[in-house]
N, C-alpha and C positions, 0 to 999 in steps of 0.2 A: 478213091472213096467208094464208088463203086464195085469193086472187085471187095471189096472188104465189107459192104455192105451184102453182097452177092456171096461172101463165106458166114452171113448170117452172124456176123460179131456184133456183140450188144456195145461195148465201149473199147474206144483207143485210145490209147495213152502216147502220147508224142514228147521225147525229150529234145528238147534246144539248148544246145552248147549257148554261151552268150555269143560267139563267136557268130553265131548262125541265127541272129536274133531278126535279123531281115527276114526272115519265113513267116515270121509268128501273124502278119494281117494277110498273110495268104491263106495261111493254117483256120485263122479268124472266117474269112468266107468261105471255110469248109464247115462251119459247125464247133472249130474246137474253142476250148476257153484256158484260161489258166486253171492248172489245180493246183499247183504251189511252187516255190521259188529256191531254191538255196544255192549258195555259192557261188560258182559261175553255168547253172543250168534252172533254163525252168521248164516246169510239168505242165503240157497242154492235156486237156482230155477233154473226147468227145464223145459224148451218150448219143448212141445211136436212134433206139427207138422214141419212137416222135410221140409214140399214146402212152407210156408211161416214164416216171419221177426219175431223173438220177438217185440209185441207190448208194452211190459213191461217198462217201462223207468228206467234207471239206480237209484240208491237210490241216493239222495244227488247231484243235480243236481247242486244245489247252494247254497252258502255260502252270510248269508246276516248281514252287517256290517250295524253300525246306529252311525250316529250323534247327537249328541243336541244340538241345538241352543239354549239353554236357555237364554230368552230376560226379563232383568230387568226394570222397571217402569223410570229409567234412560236412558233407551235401551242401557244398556251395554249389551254384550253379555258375557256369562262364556268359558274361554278359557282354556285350558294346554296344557303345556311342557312337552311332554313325555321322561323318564329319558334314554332309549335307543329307539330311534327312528330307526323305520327299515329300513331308506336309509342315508347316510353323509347327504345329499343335505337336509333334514327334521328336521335333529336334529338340534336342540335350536331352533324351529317353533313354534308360536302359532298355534293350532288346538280346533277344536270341542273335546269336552270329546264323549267318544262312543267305541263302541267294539264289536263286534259277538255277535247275537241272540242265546239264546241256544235255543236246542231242545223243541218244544212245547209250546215256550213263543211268546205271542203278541208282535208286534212293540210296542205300545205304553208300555208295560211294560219291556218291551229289555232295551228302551233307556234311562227308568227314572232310571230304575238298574242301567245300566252303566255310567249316569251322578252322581248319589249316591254314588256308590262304588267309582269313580276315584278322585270326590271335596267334598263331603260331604254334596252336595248339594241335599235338595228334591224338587223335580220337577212334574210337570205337563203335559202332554202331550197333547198336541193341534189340530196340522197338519203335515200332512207329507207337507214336502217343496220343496224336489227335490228328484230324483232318477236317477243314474246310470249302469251300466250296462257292465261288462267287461268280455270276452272269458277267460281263463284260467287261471286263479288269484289263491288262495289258494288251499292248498292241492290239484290242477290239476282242480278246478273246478269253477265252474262260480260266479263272484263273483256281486253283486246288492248289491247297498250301500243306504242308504237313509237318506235324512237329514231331522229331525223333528224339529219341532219347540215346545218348552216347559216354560211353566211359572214356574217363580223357588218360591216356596211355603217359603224357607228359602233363604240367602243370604253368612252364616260363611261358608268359605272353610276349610276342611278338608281334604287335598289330601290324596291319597293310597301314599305313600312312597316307595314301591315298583313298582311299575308303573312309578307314574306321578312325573316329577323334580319340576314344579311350576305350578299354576294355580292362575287366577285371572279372575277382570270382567274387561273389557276391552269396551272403546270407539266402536261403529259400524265404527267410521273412520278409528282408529287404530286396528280394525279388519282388515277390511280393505285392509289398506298398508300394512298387516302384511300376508297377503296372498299372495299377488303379488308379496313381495320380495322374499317369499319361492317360488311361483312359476318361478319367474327369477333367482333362484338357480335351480329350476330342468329342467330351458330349455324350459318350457310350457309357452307360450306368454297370 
């Protein structure tokens, strides 16, 4: 630390195999801390100067969830019933098909995954349509959602079985009403 302190380095970044995870409370009384974790390695890092703020931003600031609105030549929209919805007030809702971005993947390829894997539908990706925005949502962290718009390239539903209870293409009217009554189930005008 020393000699590194002595080449005038502001911050260091130390990777740890898990294999090698005995280091990390020696790493600890040099100053280092975690800065984030994946797979089988985690990210120590240590700010050097002692008179000013880590400028470093935390890993994983945000967690970013996607909708599809996949709109058919009908303009029905593809909808699902998720088989364990995660509030009472949700469950038996029609919703957009959609899910969490993984790591390293485009929006536009997030949501035609997640509209794929959940109906069996393939999709197109368009536009993004809308975007939200909420403080402490998943796993402690900020969650941005966004709803795309997608041309669906097929039409036969396939739902995931494990996921999703039902899925269909649904009216944009009785989309719709079918929002409002779920939101007049959670209180949201």
């Amino acid at each position: 630390m020393a000699e590194i302190r002595h080449a005038k380095r502001r911050g260091v970044f130390m990777k740890v195999p898990i294999a090698a995870a005995a280091v990390i409370p020696t790493a600890a009384d040099h100053g280092f801390r975690f800065h984030h974790a994946e797979g089988t390695t985690a990210m120590l890092l240590n700010w050097l100067p002692e008179d000013e703020p880590c400028p470093v931003p935390d890993f994983a600031t945000h967690v970013i969830g996607l909708g599809g609105m996949c709109l058919n030549e009908k303009h029905e929209v593809l909808c699902v019933k998720e088989k364990r919805a995660p509030a009472a007030t949700s469950q038996g809702s029609w919703k957009l098909p959609g899910g969490l971005i993984d790591l390293g993947e485009e929006i536009a390829d997030g949501v035609a995954r997640e509209v794929r894997e959940e109906t069996g539908v393939e999709a197109t990706f368009q536009s993004l349509l809308a975007a939200r925005h909420q403080h402490g949502a998943a796993f402690g962290r900020d969650d941005m959602y966004c709803i795309c718009l997608l041309s669906p390239q097929t039409s036969e539903i396939k739902i995931d079985e494990n996921e999703i209870g039902e899925a269909a293409w649904l009216s944009l009217g009785d989309y719709y009403e079918s929002t409002k009554a779920t939101s007049a189930r959670q209180g949201v005008d």
